[in-house]
Phi, psi and omega in degrees: 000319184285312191286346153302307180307321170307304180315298199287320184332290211292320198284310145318335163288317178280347162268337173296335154252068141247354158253025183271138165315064215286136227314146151270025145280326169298315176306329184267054187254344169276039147240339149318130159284146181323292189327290193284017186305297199316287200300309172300011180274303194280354178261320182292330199259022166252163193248357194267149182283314186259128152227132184270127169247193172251147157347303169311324176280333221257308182296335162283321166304338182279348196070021175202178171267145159310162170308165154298316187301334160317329182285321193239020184189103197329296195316337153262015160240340163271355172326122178230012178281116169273134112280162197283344176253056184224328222296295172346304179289004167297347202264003181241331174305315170267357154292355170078053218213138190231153193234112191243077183328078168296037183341296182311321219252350184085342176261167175231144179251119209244121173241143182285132190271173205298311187245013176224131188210036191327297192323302184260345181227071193279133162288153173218132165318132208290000000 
């Protein structure tokens, strides 16, 4: 009897989230590129305000290497404008998030900005 009541519980929960409205910051995961899913995942989900990574960290989360220009050129990482050669820095914008470059040194340091905070405050569609 308890394991039926479990069973019908456990089964009603799961439809409920699978028709639940899901956050619209996941929906606005279709202006990420694919390639960069992984990193707005890894950014949206610290809890830390500044997280600094190295190049290295950043291509093992992406599962592949950044471009070169990444390497010689601020501009692609602080652009916060999406253009079709930007689509990128989306995957840090919408983790609410800002991108501060250290080229020589190889890190980029992504601090969460003043008025965007998917992490601690997610919106959800009504």
């Amino acid at each position: 009897m308890i394991r039926a009541w479990i069973e019908r519980r456990w089964r009603n929960t799961r439809n409920a989230q699978a028709t639940a409205s899901p956050p619209i910051v996941a929906r606005a995961l279709g202006a990420v590129p694919a390639k960069y899913v992984a990193l707005h995942k890894y950014l949206t989900e610290r809890f830390a305000d500044a997280v600094t990574m190295s190049f290295t960290q950043m291509e093992d989360v992406i599962g592949s290497e950044l471009p070169a220009v990444a390497r010689v050129e601020p501009d692609w990482w602080t652009t916060q404008t999406p253009s079709r050669d930007h689509l990128h820095t989306q995957a840090w914008v919408l983790a609410g998030r800002t991108a501060e470059p250290q080229l020589g040194a190889q890190i980029v340091r992504f601090e969460r900005g003043p008025s965007i905070s998917p992490t601690r405050h997610p919106v959800t569609a009504p």
